[in-house]
N, C-alpha and C positions, 0 to 999 in steps of 0.2 A: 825509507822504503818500508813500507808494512807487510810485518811479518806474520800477523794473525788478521782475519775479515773485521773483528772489531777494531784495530785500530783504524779501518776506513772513517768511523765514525758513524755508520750506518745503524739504523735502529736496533734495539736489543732482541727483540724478536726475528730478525733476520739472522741477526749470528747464530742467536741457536736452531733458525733453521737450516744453515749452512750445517754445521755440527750434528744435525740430526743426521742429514746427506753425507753424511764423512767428507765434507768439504772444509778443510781444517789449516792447511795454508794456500795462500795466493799466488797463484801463476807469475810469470812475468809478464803477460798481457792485462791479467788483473790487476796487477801493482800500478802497472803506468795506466793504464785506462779507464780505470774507478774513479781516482782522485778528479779528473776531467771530467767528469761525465757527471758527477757527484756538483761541482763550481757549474754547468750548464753548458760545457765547451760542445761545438761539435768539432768530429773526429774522424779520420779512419783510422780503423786498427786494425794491423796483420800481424799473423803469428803464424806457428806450424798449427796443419790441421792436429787437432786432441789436445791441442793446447789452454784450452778452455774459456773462448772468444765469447760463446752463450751466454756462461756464467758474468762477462765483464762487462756486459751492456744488461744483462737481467737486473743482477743484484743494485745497480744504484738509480734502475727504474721502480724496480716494487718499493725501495727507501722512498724517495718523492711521492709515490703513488698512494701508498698508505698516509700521507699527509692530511691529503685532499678524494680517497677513492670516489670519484662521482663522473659518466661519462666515459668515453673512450680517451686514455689517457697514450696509450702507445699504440703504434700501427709497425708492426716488423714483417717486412716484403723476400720472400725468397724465390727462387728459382723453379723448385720441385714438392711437390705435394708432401715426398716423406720427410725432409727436412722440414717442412711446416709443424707438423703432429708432435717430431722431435723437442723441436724448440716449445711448443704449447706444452709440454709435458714439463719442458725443465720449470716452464712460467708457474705453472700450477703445483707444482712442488716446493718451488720456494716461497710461493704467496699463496701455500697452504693457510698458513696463522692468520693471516686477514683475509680468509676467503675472497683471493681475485678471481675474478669469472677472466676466464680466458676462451676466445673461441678463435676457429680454424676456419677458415673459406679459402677453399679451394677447387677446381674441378672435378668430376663424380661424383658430386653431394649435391642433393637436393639445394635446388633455386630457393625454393621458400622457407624452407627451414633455418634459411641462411642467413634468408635477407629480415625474417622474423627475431633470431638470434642480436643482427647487429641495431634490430628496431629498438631491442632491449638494452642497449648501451650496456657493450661489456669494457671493463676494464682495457683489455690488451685483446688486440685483433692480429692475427698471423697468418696472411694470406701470397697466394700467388699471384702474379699480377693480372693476367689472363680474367680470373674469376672474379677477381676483384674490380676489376672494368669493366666487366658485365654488369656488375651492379650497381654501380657509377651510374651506367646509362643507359637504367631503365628509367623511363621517366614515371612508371606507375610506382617507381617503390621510395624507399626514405633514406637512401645509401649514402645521399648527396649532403646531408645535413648532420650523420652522424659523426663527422670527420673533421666541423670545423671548429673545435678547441682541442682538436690534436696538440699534447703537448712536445712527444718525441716521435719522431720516423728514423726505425732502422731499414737499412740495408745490410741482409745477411748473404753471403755468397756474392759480393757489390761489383770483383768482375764481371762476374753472369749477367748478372740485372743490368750492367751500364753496358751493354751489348746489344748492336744496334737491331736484332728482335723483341725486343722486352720495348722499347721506344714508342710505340702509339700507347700500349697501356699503360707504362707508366707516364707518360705527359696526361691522359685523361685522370689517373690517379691522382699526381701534385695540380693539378687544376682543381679538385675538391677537399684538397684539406685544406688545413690552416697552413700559410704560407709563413717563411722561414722571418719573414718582415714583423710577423705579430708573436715573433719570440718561440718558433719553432723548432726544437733542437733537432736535429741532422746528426745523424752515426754509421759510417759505414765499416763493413768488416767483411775481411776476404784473407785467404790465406796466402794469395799471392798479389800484386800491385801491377796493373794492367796499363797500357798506355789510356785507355778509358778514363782510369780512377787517375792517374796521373793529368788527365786534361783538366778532370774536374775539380783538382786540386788546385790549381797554377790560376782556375777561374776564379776558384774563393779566395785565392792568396794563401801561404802559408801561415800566416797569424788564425788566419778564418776555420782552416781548416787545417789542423795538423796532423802530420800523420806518424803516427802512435807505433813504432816499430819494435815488435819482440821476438824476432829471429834472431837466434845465436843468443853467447849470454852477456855481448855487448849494449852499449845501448842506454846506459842507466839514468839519462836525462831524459827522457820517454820519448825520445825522437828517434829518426834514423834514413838512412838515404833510401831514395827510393830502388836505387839499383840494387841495394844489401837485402831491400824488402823480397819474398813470395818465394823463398829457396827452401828447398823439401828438404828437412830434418836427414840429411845422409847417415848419420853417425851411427843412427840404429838400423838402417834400412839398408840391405846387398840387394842389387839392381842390374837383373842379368836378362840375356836374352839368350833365345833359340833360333838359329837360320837353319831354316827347315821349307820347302817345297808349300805353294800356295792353293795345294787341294785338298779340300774339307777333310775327307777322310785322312788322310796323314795329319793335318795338324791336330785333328779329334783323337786320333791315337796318342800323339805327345803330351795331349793335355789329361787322356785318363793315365798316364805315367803319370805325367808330375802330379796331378792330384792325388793319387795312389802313394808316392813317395814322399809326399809334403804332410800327407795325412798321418801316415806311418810315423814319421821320423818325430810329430809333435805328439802323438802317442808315448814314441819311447823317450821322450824328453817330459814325459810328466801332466803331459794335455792332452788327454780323451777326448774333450771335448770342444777343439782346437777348429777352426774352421778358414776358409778360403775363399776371394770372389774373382770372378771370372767376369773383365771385360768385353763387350761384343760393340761393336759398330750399328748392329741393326737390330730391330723387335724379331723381324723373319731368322735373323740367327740365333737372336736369344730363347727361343723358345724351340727351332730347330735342338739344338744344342742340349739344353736340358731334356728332352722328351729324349733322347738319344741317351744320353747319360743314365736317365732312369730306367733305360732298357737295359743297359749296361750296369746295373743296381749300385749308380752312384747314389748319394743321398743328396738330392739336389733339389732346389727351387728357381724359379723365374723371380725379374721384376723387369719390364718396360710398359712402355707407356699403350699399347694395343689393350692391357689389360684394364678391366673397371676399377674402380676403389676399393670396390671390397676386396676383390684377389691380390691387389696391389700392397692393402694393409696384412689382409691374410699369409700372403707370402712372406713381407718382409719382418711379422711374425712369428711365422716356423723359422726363420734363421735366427730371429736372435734369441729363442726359447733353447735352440740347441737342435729342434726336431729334424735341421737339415742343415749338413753341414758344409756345403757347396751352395754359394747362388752366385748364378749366372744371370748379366744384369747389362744393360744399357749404359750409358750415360746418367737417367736421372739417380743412379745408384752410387756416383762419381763424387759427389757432393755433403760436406755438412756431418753424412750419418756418422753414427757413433756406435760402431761394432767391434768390442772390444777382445772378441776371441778370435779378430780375424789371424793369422800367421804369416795371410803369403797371399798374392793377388796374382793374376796371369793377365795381360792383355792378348788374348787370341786374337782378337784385333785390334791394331796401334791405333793411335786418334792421328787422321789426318786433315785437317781443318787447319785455316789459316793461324789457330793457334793449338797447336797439336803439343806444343811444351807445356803449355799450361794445363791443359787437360788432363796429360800425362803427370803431372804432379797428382792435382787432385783426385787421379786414381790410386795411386802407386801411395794417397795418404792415408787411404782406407785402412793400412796395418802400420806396423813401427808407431802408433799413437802412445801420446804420452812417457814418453821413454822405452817402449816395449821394443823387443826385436823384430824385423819383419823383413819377407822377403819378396818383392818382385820379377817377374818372369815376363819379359814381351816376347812373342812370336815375330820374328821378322822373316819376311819371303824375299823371293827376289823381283819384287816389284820397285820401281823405279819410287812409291812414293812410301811406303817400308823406307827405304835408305833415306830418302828427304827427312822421314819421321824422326829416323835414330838418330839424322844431324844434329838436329831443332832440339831435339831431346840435352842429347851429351852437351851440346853448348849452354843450355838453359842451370844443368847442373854441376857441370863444369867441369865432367869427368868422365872417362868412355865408360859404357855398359860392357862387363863382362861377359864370357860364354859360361850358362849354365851346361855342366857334363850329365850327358844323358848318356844309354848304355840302348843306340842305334837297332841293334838289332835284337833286345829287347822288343821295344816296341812296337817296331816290325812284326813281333811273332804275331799280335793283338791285332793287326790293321784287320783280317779277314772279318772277324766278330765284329771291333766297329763298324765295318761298311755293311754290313748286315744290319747293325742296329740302324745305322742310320734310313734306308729303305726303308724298314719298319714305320721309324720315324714321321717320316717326309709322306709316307700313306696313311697313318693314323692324323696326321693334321690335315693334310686333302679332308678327309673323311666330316671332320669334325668342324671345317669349315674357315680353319684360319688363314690358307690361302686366301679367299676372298678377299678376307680382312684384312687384310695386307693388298692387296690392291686396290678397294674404298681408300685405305690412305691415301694411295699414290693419288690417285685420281683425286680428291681432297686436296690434295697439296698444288697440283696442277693448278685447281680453280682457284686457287688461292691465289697465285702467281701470276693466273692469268687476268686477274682482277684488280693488281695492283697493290696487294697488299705487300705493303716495304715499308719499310724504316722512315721517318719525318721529323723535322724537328733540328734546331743547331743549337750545341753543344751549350752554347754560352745561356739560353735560355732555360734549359733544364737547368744548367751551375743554380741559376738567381732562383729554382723551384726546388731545387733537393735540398 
């Protein structure tokens, strides 16, 4: 097992770019999924989210790549735009020393800039699938051509992606690169192991496809079952909940307590600049929410998806510069990021979706990264799919969720002010327009639905393309 990045064997330039990064020993998912990836295996790999899954498909990409830099040599596919930039960032930090041109394509960026970008064959391409199907299938542009001596295709986030929305983009996707027939390396990487990633496993055969398991400190022949795979780091993580009453105003009072309490207590523990994110179910509530809060002088920011690019990278910038230290955030905030002053996360609203455990992981991995402490807060009502949620939940990790102790009539005192801010609220965004905008969605989605747009493609065909 290699204890230092140079015994991978990887070029000397690389390790001292590790060592420049304070990257100075290897994970347990680096250890088993280097040496693979380094012989041409393809893989999936799962670990705890901050476990450093980026780092274990980067480092023995930029090795190979600096061999040969000419062309597009890697294509890595993700879910959500901020994990794209993320991961571009880690690429271009470590394949600083051989100047890799790394670009981003993803939705809210200019079409042509884009499609001029990948005209210019960049080394590593890190797109969402959405945008990058667009450009597939333009038939004016050159998108189609720059993809077929693809040497490696990641899948980051690879339960999300192998979910059956992501399905017509990605079948137009593996339809224009190099197929896995002409020596196409395949990698997928996820923090938890989905019945998805399990079918497409059972389709490559396990020789084909192995999967690289570093949950717990089990494991030491790089394998592991797939049931042991995608279990959230507990050791460092308390995982409580709040049953409290399912009207805005009361659960918005509970949550400027515990923000106010969570903020405090990582203050007097040593962290001024200790910070928190706040799951929501909707854009209409995540922005409800914060505008509320900022009347209420939390320091707080937005991210979902109503918003453009710019605001999207702007926001998710003032949190992690420090300049806010609350953000309130959807689902695409669920995923990948790497916020390492988070403390404590709240779902004010549970994930209830056919897979609301899984979800529920990949929120609640936003803190406790990397061995740090961190704590968890879901709001439960007494709604019939709350309690389905917490089932799904406790079974998934294998343990009931505790009551976090709040001081009731505390918070109580505060309901009046918040239901005032909130009115405030819900009349400065009337004003400003983003009701509409929130119904263009809806109606958007309608026409979507009503046009047919679903899911295509069987399982075993995609296996033979990923």
């Amino acid at each position: 097992m290699a204890r230092r990045f140079r015994d991978f064997g990887i070029a000397p330039w690389l390790v001292s770019a590790c060592e420049s990064l304070n990257l100075t020993t290897p994970t347990p998912i680096q250890q088993k999924a280097i040496p693979l990836i380094l012989k041409g295996n393809d893989l999936i790999g799962t670990a705890p989210t901050g476990s450093g899954k980026t780092a274990a498909y980067c480092l023995p990409i930029l090795h190979h790549l600096s061999a040969d830099p000419y062309g597009v040599y890697c294509l890595v596919l993700v879910p959500a735009r901020e994990l794209a930039f993320q991961i571009a960032d880690h690429f271009s930090a470590l394949g600083a020393p051989m100047r890799a041109v790394v670009k981003v394509v993803v939705g809210g960026m200019d079409m042509l800039t884009q499609s001029t970008a990948l005209a210019n064959r960049p080394h590593v391409v890190v797109a969402t699938p959405g945008r990058l199907a667009d450009h597939l299938k333009n038939p004016e542009g050159s998108a189609k051509q720059v993809f077929k001596q693809l040497k490696v295709l990641v899948l980051d986030e690879a339960d999300r992606l192998l979910a059956k929305c992501f399905e017509p983009d990605l079948s137009v996707i593996l339809e224009a690169i190099c197929p896995r027939s002409q020596g196409r390396q395949t990698l997928l990487f996820s923090a938890t192991v989905t019945e998805s990633i399990k079918q497409m496993r059972h389709l490559f055969s396990e020789d084909k496809m192995p999967l690289v398991n570093a949950h717990g400190a089990d494991g030491a022949d790089g394998e592991g079952d797939d049931d042991a795979a995608g279990e959230v780091p507990v050791k460092h993580l308390q995982q409580r909940y709040v049953f409290l009453p399912s009207t805005f105003s009361v659960r918005l009072a509970y949550l400027r307590h515990i923000v106010d309490e969570q903020l405090g207590a990582m203050e007097r523990e040593g962290h001024p600049h200790g910070q928190g994110i706040v799951f929501v179910a909707t854009c209409e509530t995540c922005q409800l929410l914060t505008t509320t809060l900022e009347h209420l002088g939390v320091s707080v920011t937005a991210l979902h998806s109503l918003q453009n690019q710019r605001r999207r990278v702007a926001s998710l910038g003032k949190f992690r510069s420090g300049v806010s230290r609350i953000l309130i955030s959807t689902d695409v905030g669920s995923r990948g990021l790497d916020l390492p002053k988070v403390g404590f996360i709240v779902n004010f609203d549970l994930p209830h979706l056919t897979d609301a455990a899984a979800t529920y992981l990949h929120r609640v991995g936003r803190t406790a990264r990397a061995g740090r402490q961190g704590l968890a807060v879901s709001f439960v009502t007494e709604r019939p799919r709350d309690v389905a949620a917490v089932h799904a939940i406790e079974a998934k990790i294998g343990k009931q969720l505790h009551a976090h102790e709040t001081n009731e009539d505390e918070v109580l005192k505060g309901l009046g002010k918040v239901s005032k801010a909130v009115n405030k609220a819900q009349l400065l965004l009337s004003e400003v327009g983003f009701d509409q905008k929130v119904e263009e969605r809806k109606k958007k989605r309608k026409r979507g639905e009503g046009q047919g747009q679903t899911a295509n493609g069987d399982d075993a065909d995609k296996a033979r393309r990923v």
